[in-house]
C-alpha positions as CSV (number, residue, x, y, z in Angstrom):
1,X,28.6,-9.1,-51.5
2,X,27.0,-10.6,-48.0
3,X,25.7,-6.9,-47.5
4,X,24.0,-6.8,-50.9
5,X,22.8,-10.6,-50.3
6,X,21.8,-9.7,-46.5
7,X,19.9,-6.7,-47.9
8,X,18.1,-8.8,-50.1
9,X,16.9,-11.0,-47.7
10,X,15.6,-8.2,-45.5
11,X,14.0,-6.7,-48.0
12,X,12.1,-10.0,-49.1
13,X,10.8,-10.8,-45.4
14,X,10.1,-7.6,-45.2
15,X,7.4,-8.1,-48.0
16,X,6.5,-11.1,-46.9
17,X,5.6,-9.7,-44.0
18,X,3.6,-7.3,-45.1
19,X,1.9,-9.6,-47.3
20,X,0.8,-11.8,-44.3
21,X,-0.4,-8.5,-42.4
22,X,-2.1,-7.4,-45.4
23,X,-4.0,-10.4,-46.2
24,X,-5.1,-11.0,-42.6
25,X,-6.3,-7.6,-42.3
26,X,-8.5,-8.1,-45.8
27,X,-9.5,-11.7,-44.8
28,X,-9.8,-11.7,-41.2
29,X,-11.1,-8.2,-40.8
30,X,-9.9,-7.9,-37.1
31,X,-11.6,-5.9,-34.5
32,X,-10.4,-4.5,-30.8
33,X,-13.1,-4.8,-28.2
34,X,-12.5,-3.0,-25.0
35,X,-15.2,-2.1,-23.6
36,X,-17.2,-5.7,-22.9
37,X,-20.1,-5.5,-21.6
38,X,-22.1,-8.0,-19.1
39,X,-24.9,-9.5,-21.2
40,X,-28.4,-10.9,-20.1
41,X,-27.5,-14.2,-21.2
42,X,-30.3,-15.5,-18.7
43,X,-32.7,-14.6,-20.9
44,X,-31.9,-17.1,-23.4
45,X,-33.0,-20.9,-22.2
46,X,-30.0,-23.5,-22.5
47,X,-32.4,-26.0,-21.3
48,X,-35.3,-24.8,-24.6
49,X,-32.2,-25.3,-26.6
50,X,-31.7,-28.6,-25.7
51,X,-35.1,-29.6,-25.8
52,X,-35.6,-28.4,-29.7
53,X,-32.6,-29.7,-30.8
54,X,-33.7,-33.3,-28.7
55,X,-37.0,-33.3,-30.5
56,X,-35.5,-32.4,-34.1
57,X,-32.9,-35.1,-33.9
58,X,-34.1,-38.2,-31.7
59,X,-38.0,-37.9,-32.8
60,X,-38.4,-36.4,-36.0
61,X,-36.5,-38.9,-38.0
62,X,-35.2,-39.0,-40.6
63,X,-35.4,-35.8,-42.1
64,X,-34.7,-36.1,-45.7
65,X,-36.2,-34.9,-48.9
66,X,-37.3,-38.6,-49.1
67,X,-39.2,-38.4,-46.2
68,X,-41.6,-35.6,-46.6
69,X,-43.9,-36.7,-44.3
70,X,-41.2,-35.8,-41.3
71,X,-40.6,-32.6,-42.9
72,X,-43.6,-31.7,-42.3
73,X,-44.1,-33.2,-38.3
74,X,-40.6,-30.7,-38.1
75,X,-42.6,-27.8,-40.2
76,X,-45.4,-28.2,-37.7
77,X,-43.2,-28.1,-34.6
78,X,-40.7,-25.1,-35.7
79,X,-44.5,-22.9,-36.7
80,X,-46.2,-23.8,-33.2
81,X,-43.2,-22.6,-31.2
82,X,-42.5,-19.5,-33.5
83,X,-46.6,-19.0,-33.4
84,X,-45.9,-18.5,-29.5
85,X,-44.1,-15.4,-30.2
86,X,-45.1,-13.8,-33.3
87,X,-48.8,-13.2,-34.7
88,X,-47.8,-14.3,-37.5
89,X,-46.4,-17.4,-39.0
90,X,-46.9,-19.3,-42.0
91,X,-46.0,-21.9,-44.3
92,X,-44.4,-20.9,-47.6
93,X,-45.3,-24.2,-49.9
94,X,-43.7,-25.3,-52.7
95,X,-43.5,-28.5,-54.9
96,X,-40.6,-30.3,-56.1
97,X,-40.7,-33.9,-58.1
98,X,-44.2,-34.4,-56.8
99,X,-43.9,-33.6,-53.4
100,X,-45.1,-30.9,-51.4
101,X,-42.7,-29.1,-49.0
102,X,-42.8,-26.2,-46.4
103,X,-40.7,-23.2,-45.4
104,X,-41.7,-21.7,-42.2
105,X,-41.6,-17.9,-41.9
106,X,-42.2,-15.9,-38.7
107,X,-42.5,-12.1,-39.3
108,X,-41.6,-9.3,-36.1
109,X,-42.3,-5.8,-36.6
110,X,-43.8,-3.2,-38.6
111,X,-44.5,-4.2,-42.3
112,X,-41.9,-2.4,-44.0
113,X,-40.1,-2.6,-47.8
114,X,-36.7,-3.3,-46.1
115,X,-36.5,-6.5,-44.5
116,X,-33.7,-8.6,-42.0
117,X,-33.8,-12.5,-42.4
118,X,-32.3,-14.8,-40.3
119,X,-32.6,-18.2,-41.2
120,X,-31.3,-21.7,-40.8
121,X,-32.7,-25.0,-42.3
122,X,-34.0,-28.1,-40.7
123,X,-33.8,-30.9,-42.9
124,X,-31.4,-33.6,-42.4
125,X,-28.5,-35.3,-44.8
126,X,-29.3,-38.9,-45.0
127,X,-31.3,-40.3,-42.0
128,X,-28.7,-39.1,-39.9
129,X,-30.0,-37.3,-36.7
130,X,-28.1,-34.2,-37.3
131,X,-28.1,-32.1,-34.2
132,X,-25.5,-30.1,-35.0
133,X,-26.6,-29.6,-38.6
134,X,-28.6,-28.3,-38.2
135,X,-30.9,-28.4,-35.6
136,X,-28.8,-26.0,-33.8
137,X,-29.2,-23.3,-36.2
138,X,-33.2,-24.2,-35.5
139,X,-33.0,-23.6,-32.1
140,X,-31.3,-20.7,-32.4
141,X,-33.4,-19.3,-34.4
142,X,-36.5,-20.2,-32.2
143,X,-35.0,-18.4,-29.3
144,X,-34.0,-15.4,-31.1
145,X,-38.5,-15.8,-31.8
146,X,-38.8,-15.5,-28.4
147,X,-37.0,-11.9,-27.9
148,X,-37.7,-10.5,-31.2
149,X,-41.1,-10.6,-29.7
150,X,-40.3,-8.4,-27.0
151,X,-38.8,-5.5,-28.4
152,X,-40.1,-2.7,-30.0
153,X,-38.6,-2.5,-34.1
154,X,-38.3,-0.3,-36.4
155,X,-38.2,-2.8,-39.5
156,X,-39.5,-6.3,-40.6
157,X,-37.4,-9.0,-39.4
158,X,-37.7,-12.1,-40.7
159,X,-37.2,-15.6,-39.2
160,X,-37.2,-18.4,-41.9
161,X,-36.8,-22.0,-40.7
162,X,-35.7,-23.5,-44.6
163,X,-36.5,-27.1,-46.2
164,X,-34.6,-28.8,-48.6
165,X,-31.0,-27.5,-47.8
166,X,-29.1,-31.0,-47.9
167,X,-28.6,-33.0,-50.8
168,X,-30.0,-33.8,-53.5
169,X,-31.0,-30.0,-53.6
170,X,-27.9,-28.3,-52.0
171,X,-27.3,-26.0,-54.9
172,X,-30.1,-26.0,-56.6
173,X,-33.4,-23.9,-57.1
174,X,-35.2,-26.3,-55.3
175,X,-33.2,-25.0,-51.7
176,X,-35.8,-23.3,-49.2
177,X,-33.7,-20.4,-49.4
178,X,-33.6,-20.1,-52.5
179,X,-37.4,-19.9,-53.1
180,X,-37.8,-17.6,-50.3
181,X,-34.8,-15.3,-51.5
182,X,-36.8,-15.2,-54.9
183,X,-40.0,-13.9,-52.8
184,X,-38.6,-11.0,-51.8
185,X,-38.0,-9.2,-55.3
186,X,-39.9,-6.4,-54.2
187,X,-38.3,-5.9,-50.8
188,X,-35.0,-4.2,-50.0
189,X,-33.2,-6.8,-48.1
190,X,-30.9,-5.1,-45.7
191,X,-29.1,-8.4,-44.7
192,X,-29.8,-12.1,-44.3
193,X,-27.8,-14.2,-41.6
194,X,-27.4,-18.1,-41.9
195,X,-27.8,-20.2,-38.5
196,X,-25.4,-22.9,-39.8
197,X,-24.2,-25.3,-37.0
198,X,-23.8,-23.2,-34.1
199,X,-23.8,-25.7,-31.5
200,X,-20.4,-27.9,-31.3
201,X,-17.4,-26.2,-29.5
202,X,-14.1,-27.8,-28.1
203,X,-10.6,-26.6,-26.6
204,X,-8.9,-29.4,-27.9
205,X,-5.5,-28.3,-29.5
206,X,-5.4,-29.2,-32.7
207,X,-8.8,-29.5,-33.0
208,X,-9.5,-27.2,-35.8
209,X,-8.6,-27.2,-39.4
210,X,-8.9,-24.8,-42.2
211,X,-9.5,-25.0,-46.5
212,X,-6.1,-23.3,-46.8
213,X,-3.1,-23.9,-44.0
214,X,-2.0,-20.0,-44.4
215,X,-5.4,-19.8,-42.7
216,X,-4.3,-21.0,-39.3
217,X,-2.0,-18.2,-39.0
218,X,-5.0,-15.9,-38.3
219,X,-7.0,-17.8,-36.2
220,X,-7.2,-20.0,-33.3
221,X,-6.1,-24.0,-33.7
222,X,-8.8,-25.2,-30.9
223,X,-12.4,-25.3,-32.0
224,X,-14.2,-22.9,-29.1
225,X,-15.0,-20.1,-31.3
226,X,-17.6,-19.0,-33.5
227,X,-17.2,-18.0,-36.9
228,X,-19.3,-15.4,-39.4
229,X,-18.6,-15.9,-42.8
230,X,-18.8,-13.2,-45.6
231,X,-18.0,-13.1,-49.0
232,X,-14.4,-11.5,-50.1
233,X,-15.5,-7.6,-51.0
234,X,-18.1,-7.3,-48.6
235,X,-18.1,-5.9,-44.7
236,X,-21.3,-7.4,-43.0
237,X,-19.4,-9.8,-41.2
238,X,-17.3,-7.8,-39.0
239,X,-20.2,-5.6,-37.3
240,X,-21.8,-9.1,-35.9
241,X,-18.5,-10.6,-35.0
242,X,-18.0,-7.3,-32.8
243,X,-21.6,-8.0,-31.5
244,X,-20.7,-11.3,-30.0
245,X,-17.6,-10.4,-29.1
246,X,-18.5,-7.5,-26.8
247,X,-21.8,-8.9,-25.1
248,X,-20.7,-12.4,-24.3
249,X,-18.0,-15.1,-23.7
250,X,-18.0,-16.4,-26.6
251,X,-14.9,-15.5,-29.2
252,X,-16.2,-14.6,-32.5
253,X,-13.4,-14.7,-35.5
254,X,-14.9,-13.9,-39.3
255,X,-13.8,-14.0,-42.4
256,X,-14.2,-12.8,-45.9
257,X,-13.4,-14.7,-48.9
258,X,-14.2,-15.6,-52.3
259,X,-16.5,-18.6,-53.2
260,X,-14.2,-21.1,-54.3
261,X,-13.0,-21.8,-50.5
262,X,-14.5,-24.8,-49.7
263,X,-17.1,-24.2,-47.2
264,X,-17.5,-20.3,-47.8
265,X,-21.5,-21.0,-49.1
266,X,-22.0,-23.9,-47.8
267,X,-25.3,-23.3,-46.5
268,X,-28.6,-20.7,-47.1
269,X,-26.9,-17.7,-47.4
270,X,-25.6,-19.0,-51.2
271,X,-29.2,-18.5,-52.1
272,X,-29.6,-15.0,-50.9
273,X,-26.0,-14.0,-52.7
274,X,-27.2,-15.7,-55.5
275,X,-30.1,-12.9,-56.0
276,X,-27.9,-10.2,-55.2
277,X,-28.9,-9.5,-51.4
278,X,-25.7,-9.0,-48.7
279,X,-25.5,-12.3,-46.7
280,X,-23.6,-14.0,-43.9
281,X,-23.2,-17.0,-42.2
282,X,-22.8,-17.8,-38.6
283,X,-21.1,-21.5,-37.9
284,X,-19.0,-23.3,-35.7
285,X,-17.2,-24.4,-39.1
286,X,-18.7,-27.4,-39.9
287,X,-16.7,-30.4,-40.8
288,X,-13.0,-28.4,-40.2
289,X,-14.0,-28.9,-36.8
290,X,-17.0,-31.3,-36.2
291,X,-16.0,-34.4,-37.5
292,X,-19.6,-36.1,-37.1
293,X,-20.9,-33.6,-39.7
294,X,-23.1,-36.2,-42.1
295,X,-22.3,-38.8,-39.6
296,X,-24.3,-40.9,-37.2
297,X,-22.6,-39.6,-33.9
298,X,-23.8,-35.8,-34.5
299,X,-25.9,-36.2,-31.9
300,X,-27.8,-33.8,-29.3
301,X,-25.1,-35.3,-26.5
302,X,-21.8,-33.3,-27.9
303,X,-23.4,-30.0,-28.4
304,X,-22.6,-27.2,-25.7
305,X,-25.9,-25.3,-24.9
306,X,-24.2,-23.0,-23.0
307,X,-22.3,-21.5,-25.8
308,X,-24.9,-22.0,-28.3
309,X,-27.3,-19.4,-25.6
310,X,-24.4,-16.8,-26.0
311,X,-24.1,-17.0,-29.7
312,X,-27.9,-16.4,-29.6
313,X,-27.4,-13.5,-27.3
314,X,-25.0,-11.6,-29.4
315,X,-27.1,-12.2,-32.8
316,X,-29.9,-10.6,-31.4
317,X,-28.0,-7.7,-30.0
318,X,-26.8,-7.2,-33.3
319,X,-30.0,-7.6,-35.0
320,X,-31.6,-4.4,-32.4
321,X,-28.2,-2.3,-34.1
322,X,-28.8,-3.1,-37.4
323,X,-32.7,-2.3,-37.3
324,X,-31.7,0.8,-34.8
325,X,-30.4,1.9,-38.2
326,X,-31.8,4.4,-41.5
């Protein structure tokens, strides 16, 4: 009888275990890196960083849908400083309750069907100053301006600073995104990446939290990664994870899951799933570890530039693979 009953109980950890492996292969997607390389991280300014995300969140304020006015001072400022790197830039305009509001869009490279975006929004929840969201992502994707413009490419690559992310519009039709997602019916989109909160990091145990507790059995319980975020069937996260993983010091965890998990499409890249195109996020996971997100203290003061440069870094190596490709 205890042989039977001990059998039983082997048998049942035993599935359990597999279980657990099984699901943190499907959801975490893990990758071995070995061969690390020394990046050029130099070439990415901490200090530009800094600056943007200063001007975005101490003198553009606030930046609301109710305050369209700012909006457009940011529209104007995220245009010049893309302008400086790309020949072309423009304002995609749109209205919404009698109000005009602006998309940016800076294009790099030859003027083909297939197209790359990487985006990240610049309004602000509330009147909050909202350095971390998302000014970061803005900065980030400024910076990314200034290399794309120094590389030869084989395909268009879009970068699409985005109004109108934050309530009263999160989810709606009204989103930047989304109106620029709808533009691009006649293109193939290859792959869109959200710059969404890339900017707060901390070695705190304890310090980060999950939707789901089974969750923190696959990934790290101090907040000093970086996360990409994918829906459940897909495998577009993994590739860019293994990007910042191998050219800088930054660790890079993804995962794939289905859209009820609160906080899977939480930002832009909801609008590009919602028309059918492959999308991912890159975020330092929001409020499960920044716990100023829609507060008053996410300010430009807590944000590590540093880190922020590197995360930079390995988008844009990714972005040269994924272009490098038919």
């Amino acid at each position: 009888m205890k042989s039977r009953f001990l059998r039983s109980t082997i048998r049942i950890v035993f599935v359990l275990a597999v279980s657990i492996l099984l699901l943190w292969l499907v959801i975490a997607r893990p990758l071995l890196i070995t061969n690390k390389n020394e990046s050029h991280r130099s070439l990415i300014n901490q200090n530009d960083l800094k600056e943007t995300v200063i001007f975005l969140s101490e003198k553009v304020l606030p930046r609301d849908s109710q305050h369209p006015e700012n909006l457009d001072i940011a529209a104007e400022f995220i245009k010049q400083k893309l302008s400086m790197s790309s020949a072309s830039a423009i304002f995609q305009s749109y209205a919404v309750n009698g109000n005009n509001y602006k998309n940016v869009i800076a294009s790099f490279g030859p003027d083909t069907k297939e197209v790359i975006v990487i985006g990240a929004h610049y309004d602000a929840f509330s009147t909050h100053a909202a350095a971390d969201d998302n000014a970061s992502g803005v900065a980030g994707l400024i910076e990314l301006g200034k290399l794309l413009g120094k590389v030869q490419l084989k395909h268009r690559i879009l970068l699409v600073a985005y109004t109108l992310e934050e309530p009263p519009y999160y989810a709606t039709e009204h989103m930047g995104s989304f109106i620029h997602a709808a533009s691009l019916k006649d293109n193939k989109v290859r792959l869109m990446i959200s710059l969404e909160m890339i900017g707060f990091f901390t070695d705190s145990p304890g310090s980060q939290s999950f939707p789901m507790p089974l969750l923190s059995l696959f990934y790290p319980d101090s907040g000093d990664f970086i996360a990409v975020v994918d829906s459940f069937l897909s495998n577009e996260a993994a590739p860019l994870k293994a990007s910042i993983n191998k050219y800088t010091d930054v660790q890079a965890y993804s995962i794939n899951a289905p859209r009820w998990v609160l906080g899977i499409d939480y930002s832009d890249h909801r609008s590009y799933w919602s028309h059918g195109y492959p999308a991912i996020m890159v975020t330092d996971t929001s409020f499960y570890r920044n716990h100023q997100y829609h507060q008053e203290q996410d300010t430009y003061e807590r944000l590590n530039y540093k880190k922020m440069a590197e995360v930079v870094y390995g988008v844009f190596q990714y972005i040269q693979v994924l272009d490098a490709k038919e």
